[in-house]
C-alpha positions in Angstrom: 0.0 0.0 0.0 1.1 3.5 -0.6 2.5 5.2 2.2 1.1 8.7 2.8 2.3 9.0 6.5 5.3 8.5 7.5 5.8 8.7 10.9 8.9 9.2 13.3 10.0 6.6 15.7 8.8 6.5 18.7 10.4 8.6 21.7 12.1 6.4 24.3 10.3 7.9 27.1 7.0 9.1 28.1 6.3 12.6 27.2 3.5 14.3 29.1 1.7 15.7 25.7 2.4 15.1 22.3 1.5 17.3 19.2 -0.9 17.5 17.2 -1.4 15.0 14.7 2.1 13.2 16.1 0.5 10.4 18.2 0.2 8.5 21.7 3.9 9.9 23.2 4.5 6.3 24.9 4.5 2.9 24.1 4.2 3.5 20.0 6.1 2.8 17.0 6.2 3.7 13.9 3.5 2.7 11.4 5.5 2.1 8.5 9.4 1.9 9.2 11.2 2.7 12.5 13.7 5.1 10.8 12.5 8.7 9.6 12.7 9.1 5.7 15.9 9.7 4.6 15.7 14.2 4.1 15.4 15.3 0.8 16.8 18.8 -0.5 14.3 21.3 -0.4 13.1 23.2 -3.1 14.4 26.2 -5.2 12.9 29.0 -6.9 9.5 29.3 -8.1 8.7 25.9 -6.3 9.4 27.4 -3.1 7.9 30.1 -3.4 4.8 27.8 -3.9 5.7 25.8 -1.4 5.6 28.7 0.7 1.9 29.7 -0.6 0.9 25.9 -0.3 2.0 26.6 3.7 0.0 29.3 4.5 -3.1 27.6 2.9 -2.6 24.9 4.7 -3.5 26.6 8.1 -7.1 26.5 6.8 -7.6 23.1 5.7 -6.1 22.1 9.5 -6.6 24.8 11.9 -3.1 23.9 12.7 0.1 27.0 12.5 3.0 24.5 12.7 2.6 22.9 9.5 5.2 23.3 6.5 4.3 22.3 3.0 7.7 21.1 0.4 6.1 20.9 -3.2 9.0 20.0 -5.7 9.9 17.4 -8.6 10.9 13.6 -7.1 8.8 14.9 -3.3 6.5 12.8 -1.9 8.8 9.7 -0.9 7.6 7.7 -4.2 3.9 8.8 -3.3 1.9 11.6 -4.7 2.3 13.1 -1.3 3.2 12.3 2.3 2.7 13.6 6.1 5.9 13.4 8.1 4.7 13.8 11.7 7.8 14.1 13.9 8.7 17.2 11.6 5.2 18.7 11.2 5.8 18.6 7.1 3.9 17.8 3.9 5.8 16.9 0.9 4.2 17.0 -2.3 5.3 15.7 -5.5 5.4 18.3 -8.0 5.2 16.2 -10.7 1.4 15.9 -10.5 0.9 20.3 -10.7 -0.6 20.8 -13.9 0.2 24.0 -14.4 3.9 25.9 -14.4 4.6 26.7 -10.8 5.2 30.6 -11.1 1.9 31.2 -12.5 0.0 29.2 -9.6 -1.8 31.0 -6.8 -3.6 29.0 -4.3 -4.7 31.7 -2.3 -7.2 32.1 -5.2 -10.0 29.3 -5.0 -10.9 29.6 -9.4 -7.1 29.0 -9.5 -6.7 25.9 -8.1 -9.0 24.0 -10.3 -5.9 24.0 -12.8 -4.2 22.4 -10.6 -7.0 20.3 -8.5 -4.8 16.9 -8.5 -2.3 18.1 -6.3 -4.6 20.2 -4.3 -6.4 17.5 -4.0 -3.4 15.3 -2.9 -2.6 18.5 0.0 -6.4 18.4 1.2 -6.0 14.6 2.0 -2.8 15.0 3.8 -3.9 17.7 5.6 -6.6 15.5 6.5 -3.7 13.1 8.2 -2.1 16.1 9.8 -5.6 16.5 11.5 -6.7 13.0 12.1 -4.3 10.6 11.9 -3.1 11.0 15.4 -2.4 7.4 16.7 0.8 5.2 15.8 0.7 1.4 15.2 1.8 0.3 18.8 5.4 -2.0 19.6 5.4 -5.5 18.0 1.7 -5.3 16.2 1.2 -7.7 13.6 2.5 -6.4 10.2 -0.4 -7.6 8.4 -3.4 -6.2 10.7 -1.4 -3.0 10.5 -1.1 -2.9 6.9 -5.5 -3.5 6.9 -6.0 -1.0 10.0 -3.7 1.9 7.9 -5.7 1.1 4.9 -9.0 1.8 6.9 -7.5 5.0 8.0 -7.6 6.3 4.4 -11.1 6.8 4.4 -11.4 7.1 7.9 -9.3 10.8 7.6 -11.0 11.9 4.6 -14.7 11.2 6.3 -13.6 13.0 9.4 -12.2 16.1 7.1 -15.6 15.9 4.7 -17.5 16.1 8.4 -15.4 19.3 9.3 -15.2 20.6 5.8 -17.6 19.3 3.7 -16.4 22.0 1.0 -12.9 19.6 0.2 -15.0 17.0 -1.6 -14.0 18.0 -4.7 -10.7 18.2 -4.2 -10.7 14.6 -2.7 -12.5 13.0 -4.9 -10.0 15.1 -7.5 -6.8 13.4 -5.3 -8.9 9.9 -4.7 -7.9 8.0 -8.4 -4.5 8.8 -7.9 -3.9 7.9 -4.2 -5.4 4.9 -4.8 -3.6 4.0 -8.0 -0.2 4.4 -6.4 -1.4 1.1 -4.3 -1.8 -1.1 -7.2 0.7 0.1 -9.9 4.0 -2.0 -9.2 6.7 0.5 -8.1 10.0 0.4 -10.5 12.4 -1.8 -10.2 14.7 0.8 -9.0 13.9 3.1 -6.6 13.9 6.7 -7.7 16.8 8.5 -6.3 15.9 12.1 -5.2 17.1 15.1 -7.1 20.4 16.9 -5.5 19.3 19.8 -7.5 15.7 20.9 -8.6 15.1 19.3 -12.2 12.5 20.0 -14.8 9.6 18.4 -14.0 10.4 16.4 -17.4 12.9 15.2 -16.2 12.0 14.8 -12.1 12.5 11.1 -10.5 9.6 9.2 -11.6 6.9 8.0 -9.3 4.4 5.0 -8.5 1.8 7.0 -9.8 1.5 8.5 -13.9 1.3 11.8 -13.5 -1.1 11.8 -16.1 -3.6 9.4 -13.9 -5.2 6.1 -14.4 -6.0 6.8 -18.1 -2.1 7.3 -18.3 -1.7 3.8 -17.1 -1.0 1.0 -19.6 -3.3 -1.8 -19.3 -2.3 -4.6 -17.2 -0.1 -2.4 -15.4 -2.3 -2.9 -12.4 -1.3 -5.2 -9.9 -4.3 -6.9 -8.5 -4.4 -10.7 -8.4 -8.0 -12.4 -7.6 -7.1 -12.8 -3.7 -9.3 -11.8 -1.3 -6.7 -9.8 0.3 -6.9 -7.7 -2.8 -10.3 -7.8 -3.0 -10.5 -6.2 0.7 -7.9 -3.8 -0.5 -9.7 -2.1 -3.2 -12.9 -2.5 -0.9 -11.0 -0.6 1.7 -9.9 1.7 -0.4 -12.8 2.4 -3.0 -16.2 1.0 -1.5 -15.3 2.6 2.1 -14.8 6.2 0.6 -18.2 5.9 -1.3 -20.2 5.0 1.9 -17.6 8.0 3.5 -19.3 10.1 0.8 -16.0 10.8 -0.8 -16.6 8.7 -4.5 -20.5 7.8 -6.2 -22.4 4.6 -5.8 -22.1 4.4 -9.6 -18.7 4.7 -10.1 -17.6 2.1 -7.8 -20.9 -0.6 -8.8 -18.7 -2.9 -11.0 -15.9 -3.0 -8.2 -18.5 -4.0 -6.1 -19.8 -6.9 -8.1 -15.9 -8.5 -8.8 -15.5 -7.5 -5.1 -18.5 -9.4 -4.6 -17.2 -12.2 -7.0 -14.1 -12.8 -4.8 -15.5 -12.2 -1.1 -18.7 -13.3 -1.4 -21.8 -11.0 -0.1 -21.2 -12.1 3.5 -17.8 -11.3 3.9 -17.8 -8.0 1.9 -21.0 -7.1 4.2 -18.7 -7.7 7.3 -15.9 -5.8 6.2 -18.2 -3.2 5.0 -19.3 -2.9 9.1 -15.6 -2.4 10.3 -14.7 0.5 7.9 -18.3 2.2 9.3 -17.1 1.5 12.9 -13.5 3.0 11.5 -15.5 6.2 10.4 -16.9 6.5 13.6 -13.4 6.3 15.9 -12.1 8.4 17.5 -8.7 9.6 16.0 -6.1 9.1 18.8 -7.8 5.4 19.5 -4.8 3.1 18.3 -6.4 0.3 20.0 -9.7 0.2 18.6 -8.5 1.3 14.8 -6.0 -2.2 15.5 -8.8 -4.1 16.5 -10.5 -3.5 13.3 -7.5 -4.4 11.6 -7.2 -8.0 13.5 -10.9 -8.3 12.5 -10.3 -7.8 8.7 -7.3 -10.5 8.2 -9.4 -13.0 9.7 -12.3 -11.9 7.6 -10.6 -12.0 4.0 -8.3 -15.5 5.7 -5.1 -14.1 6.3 -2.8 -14.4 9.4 -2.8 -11.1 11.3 0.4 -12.1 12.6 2.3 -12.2 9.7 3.3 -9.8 6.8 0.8 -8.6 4.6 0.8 -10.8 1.4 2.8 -9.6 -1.2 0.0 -7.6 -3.8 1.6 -9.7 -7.3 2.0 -12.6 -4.9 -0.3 -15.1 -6.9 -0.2 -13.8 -10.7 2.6 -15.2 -11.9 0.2 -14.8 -15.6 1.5 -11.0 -16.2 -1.9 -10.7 -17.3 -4.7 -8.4 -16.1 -7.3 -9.8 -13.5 -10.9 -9.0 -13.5 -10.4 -7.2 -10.1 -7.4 -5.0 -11.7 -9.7 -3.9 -14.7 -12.7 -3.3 -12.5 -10.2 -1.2 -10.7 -8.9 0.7 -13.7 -12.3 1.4 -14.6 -13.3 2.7 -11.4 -10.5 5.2 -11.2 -11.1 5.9 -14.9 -14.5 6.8 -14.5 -14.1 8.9 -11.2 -10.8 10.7 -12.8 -13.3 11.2 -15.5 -16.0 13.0 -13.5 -14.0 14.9 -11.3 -12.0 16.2 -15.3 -15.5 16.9 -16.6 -16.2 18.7 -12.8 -13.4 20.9 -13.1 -13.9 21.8 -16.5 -17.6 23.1 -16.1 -16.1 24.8 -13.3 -12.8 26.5 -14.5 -15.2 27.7 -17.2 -17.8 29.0 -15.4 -14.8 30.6 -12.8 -12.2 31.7 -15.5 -9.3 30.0 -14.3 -8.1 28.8 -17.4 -5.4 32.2 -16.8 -4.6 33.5 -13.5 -4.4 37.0 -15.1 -7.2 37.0 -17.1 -9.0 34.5 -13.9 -8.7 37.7 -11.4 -10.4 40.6 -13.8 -13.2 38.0 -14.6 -13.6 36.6 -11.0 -14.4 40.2 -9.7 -16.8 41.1 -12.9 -18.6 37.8 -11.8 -18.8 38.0 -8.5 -19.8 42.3 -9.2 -22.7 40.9 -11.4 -23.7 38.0 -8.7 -24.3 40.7 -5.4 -26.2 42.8 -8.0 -28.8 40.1 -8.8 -29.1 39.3 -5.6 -29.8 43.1 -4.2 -32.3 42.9 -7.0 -33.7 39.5 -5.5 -33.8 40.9 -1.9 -35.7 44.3 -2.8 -38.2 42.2 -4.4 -38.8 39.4 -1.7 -37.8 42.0 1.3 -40.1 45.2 -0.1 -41.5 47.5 2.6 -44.7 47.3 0.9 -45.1 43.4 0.6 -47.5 41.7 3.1 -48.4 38.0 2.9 -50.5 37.1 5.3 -53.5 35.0 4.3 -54.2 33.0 1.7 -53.6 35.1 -2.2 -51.4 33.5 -4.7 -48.7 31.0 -4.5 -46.4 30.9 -1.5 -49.0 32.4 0.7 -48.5 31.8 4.9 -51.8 30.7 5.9 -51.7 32.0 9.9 -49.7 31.7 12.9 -49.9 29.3 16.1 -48.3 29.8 19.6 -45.3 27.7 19.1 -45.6 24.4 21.3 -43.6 23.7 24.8 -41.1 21.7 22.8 -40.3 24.3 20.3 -39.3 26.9 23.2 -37.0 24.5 24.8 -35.6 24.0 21.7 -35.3 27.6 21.1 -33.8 28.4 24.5 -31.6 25.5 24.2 -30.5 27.1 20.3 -30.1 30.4 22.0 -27.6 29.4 25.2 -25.7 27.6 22.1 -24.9 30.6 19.9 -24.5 32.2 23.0 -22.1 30.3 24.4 -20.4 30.0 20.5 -19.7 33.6 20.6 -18.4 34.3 24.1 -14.6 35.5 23.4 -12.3 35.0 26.5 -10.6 38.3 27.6 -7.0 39.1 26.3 -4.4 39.7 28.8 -1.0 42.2 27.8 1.6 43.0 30.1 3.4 46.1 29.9 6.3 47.3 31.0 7.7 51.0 31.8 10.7 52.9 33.5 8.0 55.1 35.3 4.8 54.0 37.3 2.1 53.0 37.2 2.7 49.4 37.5 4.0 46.5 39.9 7.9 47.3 40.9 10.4 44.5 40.1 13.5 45.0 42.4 15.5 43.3 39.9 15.2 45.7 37.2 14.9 48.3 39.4 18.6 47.4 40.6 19.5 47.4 37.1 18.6 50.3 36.0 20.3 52.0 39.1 23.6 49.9 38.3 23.0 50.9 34.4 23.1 55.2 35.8 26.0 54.1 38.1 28.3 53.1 34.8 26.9 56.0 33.2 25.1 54.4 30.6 21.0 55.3 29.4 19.4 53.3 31.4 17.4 50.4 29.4 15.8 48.0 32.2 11.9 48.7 32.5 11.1 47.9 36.2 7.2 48.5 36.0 5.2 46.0 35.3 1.5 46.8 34.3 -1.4 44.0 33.7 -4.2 45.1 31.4 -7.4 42.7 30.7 -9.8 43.6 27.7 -12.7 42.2 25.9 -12.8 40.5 22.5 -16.0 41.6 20.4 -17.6 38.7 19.4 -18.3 38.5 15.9 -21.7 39.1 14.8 -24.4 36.4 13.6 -25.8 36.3 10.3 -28.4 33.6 9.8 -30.4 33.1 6.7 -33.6 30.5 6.9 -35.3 29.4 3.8 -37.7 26.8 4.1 -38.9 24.3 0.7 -42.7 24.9 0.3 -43.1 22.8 -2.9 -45.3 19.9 -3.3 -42.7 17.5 -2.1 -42.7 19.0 1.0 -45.9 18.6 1.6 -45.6 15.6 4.4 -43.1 18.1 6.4 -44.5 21.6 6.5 -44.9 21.3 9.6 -41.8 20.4 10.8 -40.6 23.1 8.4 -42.4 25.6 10.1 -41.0 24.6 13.6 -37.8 24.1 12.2 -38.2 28.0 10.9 -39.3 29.1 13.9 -36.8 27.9 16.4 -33.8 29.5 14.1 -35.5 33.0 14.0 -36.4 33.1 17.7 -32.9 31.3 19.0 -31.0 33.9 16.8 -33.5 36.7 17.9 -32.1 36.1 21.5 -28.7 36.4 20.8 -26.8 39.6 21.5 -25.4 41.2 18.1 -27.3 38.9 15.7 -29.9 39.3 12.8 -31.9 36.5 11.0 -34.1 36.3 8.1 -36.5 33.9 6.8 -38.3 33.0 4.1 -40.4 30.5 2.0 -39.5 29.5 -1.6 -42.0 27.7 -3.6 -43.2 29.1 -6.7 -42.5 32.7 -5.4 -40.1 33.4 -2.1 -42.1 35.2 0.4 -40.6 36.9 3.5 -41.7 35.5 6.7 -39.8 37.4 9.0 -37.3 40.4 7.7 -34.0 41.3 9.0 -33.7 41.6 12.8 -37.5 41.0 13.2 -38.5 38.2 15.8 -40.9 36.0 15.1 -44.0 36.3 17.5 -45.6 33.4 16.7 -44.8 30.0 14.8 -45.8 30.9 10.6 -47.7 28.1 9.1 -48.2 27.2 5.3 -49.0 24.7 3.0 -46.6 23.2 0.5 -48.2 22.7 -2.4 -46.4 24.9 -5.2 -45.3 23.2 -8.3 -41.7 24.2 -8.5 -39.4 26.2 -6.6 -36.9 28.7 -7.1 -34.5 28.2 -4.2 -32.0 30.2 -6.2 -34.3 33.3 -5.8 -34.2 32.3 -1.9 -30.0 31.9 -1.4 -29.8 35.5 -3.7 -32.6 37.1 -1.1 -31.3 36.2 2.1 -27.3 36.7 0.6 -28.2 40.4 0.0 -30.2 41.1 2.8 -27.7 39.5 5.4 -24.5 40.3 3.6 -23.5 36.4 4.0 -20.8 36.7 1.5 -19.4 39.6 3.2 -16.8 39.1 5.6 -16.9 41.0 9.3 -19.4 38.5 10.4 -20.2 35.1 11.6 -22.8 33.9 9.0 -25.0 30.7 8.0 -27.6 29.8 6.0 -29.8 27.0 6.9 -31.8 25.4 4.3 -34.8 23.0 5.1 -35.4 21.3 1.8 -35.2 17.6 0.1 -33.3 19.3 -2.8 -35.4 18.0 -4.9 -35.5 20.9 -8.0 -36.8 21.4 -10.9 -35.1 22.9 -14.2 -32.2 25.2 -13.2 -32.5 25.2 -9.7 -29.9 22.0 -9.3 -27.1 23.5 -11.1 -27.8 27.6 -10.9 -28.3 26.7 -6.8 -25.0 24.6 -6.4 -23.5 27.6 -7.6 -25.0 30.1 -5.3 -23.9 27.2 -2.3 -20.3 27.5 -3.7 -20.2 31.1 -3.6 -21.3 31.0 -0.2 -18.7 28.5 1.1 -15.8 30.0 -0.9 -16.7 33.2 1.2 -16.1 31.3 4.6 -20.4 31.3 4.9 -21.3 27.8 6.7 -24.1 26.2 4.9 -26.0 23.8 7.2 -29.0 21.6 5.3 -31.9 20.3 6.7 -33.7 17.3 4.9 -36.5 15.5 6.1 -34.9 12.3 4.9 -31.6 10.5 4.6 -32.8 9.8 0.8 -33.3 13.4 -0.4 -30.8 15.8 -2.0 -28.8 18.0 -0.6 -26.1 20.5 -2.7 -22.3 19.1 -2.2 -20.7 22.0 -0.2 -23.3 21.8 3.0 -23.5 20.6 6.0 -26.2 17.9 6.1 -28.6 16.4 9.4 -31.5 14.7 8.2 -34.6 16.6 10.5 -37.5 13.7 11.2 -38.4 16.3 14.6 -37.1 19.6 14.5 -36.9 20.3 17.7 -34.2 17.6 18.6 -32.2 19.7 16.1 -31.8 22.3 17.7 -27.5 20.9 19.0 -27.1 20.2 15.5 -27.9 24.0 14.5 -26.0 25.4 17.3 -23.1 23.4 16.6 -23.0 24.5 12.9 -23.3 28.2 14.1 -21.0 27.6 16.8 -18.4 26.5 13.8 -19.1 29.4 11.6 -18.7 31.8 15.0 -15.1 29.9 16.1 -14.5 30.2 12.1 -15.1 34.2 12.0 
């Protein structure tokens, strides 16, 4: 399997904390060799310079400041990228950036879709340098460790989809690649690193085409008919689909030859441990170790013995049914994610960073001016709709229900609680009071006069405490009124309610919320609190949700920065016409401008836009720690 941490031995003693993303300090070992990888000469010129804009981006996708990012020909340690723990560094292979290095600028999100392979590559090992924070422990079995590392592929990319559902592009961008560096056969030499910084043309090769799986010759793959292999690719392929990572109908033929070699009952039980791998914890070694015992007894191999070789039974040099369904599978997602990109590059101009930044501003000039012309028209003074005229129409109010202002109250402590700040403490010093007197320097300064020399020792010490302003809240509500909603208005309205009257109790924070059906009709306005709970009927034929994200965008400046902001969408996503791709876009825009998107579905079978974050809503009132805890990201995130 391809290595994409590489951690550092362990230390000989206990330590009383370890860093971030470096592991249990006592009683571990390393997960793949007990040496640290042999250092590599950093890179030179325009590559550093983009390593050094790959480094600050990479604070965001971590929420970690210690991190350092190498991007260069022959990086990586033979893998498309790599996370070194005991020195806090991501190398990345430079080989795979499709695009000349002195024209890249990540801190532009329309410029990295030229180059979305290696970003890609970076958002997964960031996701290690997050997540992967346990180390195989002294004298494990070789062969449960190899299974248990292969579970933590997907296991790191779930956890990073859960705090960032935004990277799924990118990872499913990285995914084809990652994976085909675990079943092309390396070269029969390893690739010596560069001493000086080559063209890419002529970089150390690596396991992976730089080109991707339709670069690969067939029968390159290495991917005899062993059920080892079989739970490979599983672990690899099937796990990130259920992790949400890759499509059901990409990986379908894998499943069948999968299915072919395992058999429905094994494949079934490995299919439970890498769901109880999604769900641990990320320091729990033991558990994560477990699951790896569990899986070489499932597919018949001897945990306590080294993984078996991946050509170990094809001695044919032909291609196996298992290695095409693979190839086809990587194909088809490289394929998608290509086809992805190049709607989006299009529709973002980032086919030239030059050209990219003039269009990107006319764009985004033209975007905040339809949607001020969307919130005049939902939002106008004049507008009333109460009663029952035309489409869209709220039909009355009710007192909202005991649950619903527990709920509420319960919402309210949470965004509360989100946006209390800490106070800041300074110390100052002085040569004159006011201030606490420090003999020492005191006795300094008079020996400093004594010699003759200005004195420079600052003997008062002064302790001053102030307040951070919290951030204010921004929360958009629009709430699906179309005939598919018919079953939940109700539960819509609740949901609706508890939002607006949670936010309305919150120091410093406005809401808005509306209905979208056929028309979008206001059902409380900025800063207005919602006396009782609106009730409707969802009956429209369509709906133009699009109208509903440009509304509430204008009104509550959610892709304006200065605030905390989130929209909250109650909605099966289920669209008619251009509402699918014209709202994904508006859901991008919002995300790209750090505005948390939080969707509410009635069901864990509807359709929610990629980009959001997603908790199905059968009672909305139990939702109300699911709401706070979105708001309470976008707050910490402000």
């Amino acid at each position: 399997m391809a290595t994409h941490v590489i951690p550092a031995p362990a230390p000989a003693a206990p330590s009383a904390a370890a860093a971030p993303g470096t592991g249990p300090a006592s009683s571990t070992a390393p997960i793949v060799a007990a040496t640290a990888p042999a250092p590599v000469r950093g890179p030179r010129g325009e590559w550093l310079r983009l390593s050094a804009a790959f480094t600050d981006a990479v604070t965001d996708l971590t929420d970690r400041e210690d991190l350092t990012v190498k991007c260069g020909p022959g990086l990586g340690q033979g893998a498309p990228g790599c996370f070194m723990p005991a020195l806090a560094t991501i190398e990345l292979d430079g080989n795979h950036l499709d695009a000349p290095p002195g024209s890249c600028d990540p801190t532009l999100p329309g410029d990295r879709e030229r180059y979305r392979v290696l970003w890609g590559v970076l958002v997964h090992e960031a996701a290690h340098a997050t997540h992967t924070r346990w180390y195989v422990p002294d004298g494990a079995p070789a062969a449960a460790s190899d299974a248990a590392m292969a579970l933590e592929e997907s296991r790191i990319e779930a956890a990073q989809l859960r705090r960032r559902p935004v990277d799924r592009p990118w990872l499913r961008a990285a995914a084809a690649h990652l994976v085909l560096a675990d079943f092309t056969a390396p070269p029969t030499t390893a690739p010596t690193p560069p001493t000086t910084t080559p063209a890419p043309s002529a970089a150390a090769p690596s396991a992976v085409p730089a080109a991707g799986p339709s670069a690969v010759p067939p029968g390159s793959l290495s991917a005899p008919m062993t059920p080892w292999n079989a739970g490979r690719a599983a672990a690899l392929l099937l796990a990130r689909t259920d992790a949400g990572i890759l499509t059901g109908a990409e990986t379908d033929a894998l499943r069948a030859t999968v299915t072919g070699v395992l058999g429905p009952t094994r494949l079934s039980a490995l299919a439970a441990l890498w769901h109880i791998a999604h769900a641990t914890d990320d320091t729990d070694a033991e558990t994560m170790m477990e699951l790896g015992r569990r899986w070489c007894r499932i597919v018949g191999t001897d945990p306590d013995q080294p993984a078996p070789a991946p050509d170990a039974s094809d001695a044919s040099g032909t291609s196996s049914a298992l290695a095409e369904a693979i190839g086809a599978t990587l194909t088809a997602v490289e394929s998608a994610t290509t086809a992805t990109g190049a709607s989006t590059g299009a529709s973002t101009g980032a086919s030239h960073p030059t050209t990219g930044k003039g269009e990107a501003r006319r764009r985004e000039r033209k975007a905040r001016e339809t949607a001020e012309q969307a919130a005049a028209r939902v939002f106008a003074a004049s507008r009333t709709d109460n009663g029952r005229r035309g489409n869209t129409a709220i039909t009355g109010t009710r007192p909202p229900r005991a649950d619903e202002k527990s709920a509420a109250r319960r919402l309210a402590r949470r965004l509360r609680a989100a946006a209390h700040r800490d106070r800041i403490t300074t110390v100052h010093t002085s040569p004159t009071p006011p201030g606490r007197l420090s003999m020492r320097d005191a006795l300094a300064a008079d020996a400093q006069r004594a010699a003759g020399a200005v004195p420079t020792a600052e003997p008062f010490t002064r302790t001053t405490r102030r307040h951070v302003p919290a951030p204010p809240l921004r929360v958009g509500i629009a709430c699906d009124v179309s005939g598919s909603m018919k079953a939940f208005a109700d539960p819509v309205a609740s949901a609706a309610w508890i939002i607006a009257n949670a936010a309305a109790g919150v120091p410093d924070a406005v809401s808005a919320t509306v209905i979208f059906g056929a028309r979008v009709r206001p059902v409380t306005r900025p800063g207005q609190r919602p006396a009782g709970v609106s009730t409707f009927e969802a009956n429209d034929p369509r709906e133009d949700f699009v109208e509903a994200v440009d509304a509430l965008d204008a009104a509550l400046d959610l892709t304006r920065p200065g605030a905390a902001r989130l929209l909250v969408v109650v909605s099966d996503g289920i669209f008619k016409r251009d509402q699918p791709a014209e709202g994904q876009k508006r859901i991008d825009r919002l995300t790209a401008a750090g505005c948390a998107v939080l969707w509410l579905p009635p069901s864990e079978y509807d359709h929610p836009m990629d980009g959001a974050h997603v908790a199905v809503l059968p009672d909305p009132a139990r939702a109300a720690d699911t709401i706070g805890a979105a708001a309470a990201r976008a707050l910490r995130d402000a």
